[in-house]
MARBAVO-345771 format. One record per atom (N, C-alpha, C): residue in one letter; atom name; x, y, z. Coordinates in Angstrom, 2 decimals. Layout:
N
type = A; atom = CA; u = X; v = Y; w = Z;
...
//
This chain:
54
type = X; atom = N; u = 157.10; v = 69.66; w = 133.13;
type = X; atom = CA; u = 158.28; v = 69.47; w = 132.30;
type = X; atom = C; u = 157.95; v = 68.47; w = 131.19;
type = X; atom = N; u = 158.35; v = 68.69; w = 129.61;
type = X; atom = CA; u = 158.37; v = 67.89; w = 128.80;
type = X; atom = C; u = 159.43; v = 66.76; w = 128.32;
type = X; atom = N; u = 159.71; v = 65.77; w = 128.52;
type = X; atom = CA; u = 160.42; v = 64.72; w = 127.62;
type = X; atom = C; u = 161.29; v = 65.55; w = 126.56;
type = X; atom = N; u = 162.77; v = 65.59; w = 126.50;
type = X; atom = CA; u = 163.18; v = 66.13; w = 125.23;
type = X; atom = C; u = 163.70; v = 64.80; w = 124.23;
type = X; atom = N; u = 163.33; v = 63.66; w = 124.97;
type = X; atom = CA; u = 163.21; v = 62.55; w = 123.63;
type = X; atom = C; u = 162.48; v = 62.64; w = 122.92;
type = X; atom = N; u = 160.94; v = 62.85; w = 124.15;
type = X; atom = CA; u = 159.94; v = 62.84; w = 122.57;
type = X; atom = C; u = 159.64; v = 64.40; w = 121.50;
type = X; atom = N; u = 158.99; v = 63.83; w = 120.45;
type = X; atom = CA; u = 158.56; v = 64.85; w = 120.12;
type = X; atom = C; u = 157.99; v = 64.92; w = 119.36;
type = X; atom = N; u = 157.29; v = 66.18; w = 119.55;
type = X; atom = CA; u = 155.57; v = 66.28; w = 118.85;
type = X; atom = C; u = 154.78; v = 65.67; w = 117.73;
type = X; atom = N; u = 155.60; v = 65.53; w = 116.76;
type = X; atom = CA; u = 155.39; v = 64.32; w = 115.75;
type = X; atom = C; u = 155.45; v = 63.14; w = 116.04;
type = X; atom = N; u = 155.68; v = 62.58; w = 116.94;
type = X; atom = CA; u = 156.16; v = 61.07; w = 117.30;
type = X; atom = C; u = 154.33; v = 60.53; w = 117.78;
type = X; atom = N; u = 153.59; v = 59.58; w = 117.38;
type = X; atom = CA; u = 152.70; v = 59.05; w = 117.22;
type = X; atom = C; u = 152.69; v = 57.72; w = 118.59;
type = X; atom = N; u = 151.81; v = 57.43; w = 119.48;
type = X; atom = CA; u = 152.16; v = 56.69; w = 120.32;
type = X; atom = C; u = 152.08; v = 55.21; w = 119.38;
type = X; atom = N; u = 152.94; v = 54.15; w = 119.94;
type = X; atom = CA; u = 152.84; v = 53.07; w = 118.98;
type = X; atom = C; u = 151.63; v = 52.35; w = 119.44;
type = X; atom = N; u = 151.12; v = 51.78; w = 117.99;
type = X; atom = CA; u = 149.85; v = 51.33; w = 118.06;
type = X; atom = C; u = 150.44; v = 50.21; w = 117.63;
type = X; atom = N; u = 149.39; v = 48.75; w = 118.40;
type = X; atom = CA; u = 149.82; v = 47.32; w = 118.19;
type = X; atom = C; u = 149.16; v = 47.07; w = 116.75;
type = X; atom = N; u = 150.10; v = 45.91; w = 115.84;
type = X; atom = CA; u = 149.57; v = 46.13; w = 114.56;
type = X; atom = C; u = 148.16; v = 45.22; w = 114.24;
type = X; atom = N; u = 147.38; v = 45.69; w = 113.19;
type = X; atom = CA; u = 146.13; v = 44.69; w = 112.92;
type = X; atom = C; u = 146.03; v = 43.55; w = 112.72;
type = X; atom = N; u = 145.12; v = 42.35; w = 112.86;
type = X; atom = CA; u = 145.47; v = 41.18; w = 112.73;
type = X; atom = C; u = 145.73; v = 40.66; w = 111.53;
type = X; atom = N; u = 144.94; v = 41.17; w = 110.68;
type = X; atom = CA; u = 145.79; v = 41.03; w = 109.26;
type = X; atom = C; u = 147.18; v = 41.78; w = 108.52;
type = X; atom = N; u = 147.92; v = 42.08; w = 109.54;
type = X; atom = CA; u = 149.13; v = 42.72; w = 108.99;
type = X; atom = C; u = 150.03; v = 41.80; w = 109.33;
type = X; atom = N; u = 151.56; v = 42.40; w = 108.83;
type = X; atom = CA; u = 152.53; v = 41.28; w = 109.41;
type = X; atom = C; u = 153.73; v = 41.87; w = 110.11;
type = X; atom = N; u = 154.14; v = 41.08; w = 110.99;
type = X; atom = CA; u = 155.08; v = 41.54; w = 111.84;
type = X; atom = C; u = 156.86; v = 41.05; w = 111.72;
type = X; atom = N; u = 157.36; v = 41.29; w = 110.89;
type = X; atom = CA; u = 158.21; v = 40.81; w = 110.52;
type = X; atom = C; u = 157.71; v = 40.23; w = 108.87;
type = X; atom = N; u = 158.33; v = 38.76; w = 109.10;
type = X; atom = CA; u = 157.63; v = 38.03; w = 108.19;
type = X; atom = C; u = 156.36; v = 37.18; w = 108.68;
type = X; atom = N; u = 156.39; v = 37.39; w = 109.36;
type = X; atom = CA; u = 155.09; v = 36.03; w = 110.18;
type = X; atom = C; u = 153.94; v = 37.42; w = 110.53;
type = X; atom = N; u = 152.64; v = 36.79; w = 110.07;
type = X; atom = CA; u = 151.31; v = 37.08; w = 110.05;
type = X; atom = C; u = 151.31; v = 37.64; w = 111.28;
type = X; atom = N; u = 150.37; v = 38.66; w = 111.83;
type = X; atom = CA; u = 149.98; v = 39.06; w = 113.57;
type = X; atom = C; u = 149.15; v = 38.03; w = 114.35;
type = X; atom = N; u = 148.37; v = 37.04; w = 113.27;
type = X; atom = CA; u = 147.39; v = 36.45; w = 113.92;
type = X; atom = C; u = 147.90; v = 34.76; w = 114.32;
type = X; atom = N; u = 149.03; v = 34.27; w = 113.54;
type = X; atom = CA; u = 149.79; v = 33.43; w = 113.86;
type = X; atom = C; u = 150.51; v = 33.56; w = 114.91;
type = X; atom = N; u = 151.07; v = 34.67; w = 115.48;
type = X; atom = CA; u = 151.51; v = 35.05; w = 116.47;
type = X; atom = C; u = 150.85; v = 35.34; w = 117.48;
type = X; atom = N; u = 149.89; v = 35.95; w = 117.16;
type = X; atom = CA; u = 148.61; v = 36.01; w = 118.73;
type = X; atom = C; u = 148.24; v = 34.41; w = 118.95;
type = X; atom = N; u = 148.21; v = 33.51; w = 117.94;
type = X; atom = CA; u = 147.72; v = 32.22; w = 118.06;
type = X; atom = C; u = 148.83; v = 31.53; w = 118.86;
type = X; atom = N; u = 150.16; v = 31.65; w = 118.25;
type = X; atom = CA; u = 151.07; v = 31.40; w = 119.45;
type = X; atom = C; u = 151.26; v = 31.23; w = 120.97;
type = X; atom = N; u = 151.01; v = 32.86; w = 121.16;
type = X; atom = CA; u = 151.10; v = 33.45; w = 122.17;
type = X; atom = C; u = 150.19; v = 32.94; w = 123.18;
type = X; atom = N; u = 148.67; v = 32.59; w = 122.32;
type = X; atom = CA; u = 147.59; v = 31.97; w = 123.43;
type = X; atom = C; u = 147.60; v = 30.46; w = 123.53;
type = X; atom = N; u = 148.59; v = 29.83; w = 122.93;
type = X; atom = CA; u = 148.44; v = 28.33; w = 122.54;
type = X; atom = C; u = 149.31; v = 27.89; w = 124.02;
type = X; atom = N; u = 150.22; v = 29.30; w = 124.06;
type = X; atom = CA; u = 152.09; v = 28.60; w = 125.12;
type = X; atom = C; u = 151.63; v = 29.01; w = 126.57;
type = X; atom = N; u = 152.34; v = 27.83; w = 127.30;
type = X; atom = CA; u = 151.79; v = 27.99; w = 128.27;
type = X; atom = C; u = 153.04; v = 29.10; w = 129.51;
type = X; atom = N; u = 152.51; v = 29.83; w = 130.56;
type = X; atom = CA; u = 152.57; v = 30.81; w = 130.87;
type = X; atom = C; u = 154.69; v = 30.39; w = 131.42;
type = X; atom = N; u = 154.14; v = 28.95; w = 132.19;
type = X; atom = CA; u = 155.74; v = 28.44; w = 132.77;
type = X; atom = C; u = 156.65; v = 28.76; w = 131.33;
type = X; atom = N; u = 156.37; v = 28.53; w = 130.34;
type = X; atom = CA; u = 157.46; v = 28.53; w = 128.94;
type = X; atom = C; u = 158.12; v = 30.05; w = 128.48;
type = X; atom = N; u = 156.87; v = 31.16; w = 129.22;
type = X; atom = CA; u = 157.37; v = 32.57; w = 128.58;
type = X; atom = C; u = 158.43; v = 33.20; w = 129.79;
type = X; atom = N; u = 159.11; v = 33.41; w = 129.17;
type = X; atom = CA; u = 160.30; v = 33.97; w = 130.33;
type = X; atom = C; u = 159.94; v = 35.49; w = 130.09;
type = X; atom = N; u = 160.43; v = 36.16; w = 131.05;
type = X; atom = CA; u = 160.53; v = 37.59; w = 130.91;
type = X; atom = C; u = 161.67; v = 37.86; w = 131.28;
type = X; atom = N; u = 162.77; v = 37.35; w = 131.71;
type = X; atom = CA; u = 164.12; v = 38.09; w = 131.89;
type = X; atom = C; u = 165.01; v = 36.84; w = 130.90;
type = X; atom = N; u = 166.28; v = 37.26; w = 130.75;
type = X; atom = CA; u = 166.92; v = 36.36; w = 129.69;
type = X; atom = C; u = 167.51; v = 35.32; w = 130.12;
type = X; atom = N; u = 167.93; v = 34.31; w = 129.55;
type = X; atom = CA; u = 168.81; v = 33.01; w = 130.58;
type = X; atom = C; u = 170.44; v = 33.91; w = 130.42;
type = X; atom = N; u = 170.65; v = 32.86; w = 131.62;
type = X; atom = CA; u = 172.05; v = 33.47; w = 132.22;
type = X; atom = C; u = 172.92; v = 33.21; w = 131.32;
type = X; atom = N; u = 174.00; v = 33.60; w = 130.77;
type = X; atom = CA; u = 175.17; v = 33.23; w = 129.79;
type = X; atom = C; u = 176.01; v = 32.71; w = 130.50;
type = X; atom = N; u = 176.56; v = 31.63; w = 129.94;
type = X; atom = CA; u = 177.66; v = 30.35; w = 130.24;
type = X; atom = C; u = 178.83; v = 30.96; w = 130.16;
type = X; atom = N; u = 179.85; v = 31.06; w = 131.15;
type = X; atom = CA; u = 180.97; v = 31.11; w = 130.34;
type = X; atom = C; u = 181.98; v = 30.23; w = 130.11;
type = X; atom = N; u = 183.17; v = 30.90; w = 129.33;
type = X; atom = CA; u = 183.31; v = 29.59; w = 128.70;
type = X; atom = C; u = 184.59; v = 29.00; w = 128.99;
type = X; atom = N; u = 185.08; v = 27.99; w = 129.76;
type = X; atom = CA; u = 186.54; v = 27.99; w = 130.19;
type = X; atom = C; u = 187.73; v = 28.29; w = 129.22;
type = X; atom = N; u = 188.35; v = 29.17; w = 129.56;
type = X; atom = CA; u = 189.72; v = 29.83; w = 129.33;
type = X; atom = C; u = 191.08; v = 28.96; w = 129.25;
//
């Protein structure tokens, strides 16, 4: 069975070159980032939202 999201034209995404830019900020400033921070600082799920008394 095929995916009817994808389709045949759709190109798998490729990560961009280090001299390109991702947004506004460089790729390689950002890889430099990424290897500078340490692992406790990167979250992978989001912080909890506060709410807010009523």
């Amino acid at each position: 069975m095929t995916d009817p999201k994808k389709t045949e034209t759709q190109s798998p995404k490729k990560e961009p070159a280090l001299w390109e830019s991702y947004g506004s900020f460089p790729v390689w400033s950002l890889k430099l980032i990424d290897a500078l921070t340490p692992d406790f600082l990167i979250s992978k799920s989001p912080a909890p939202k506060r709410k807010l008394p009523q």
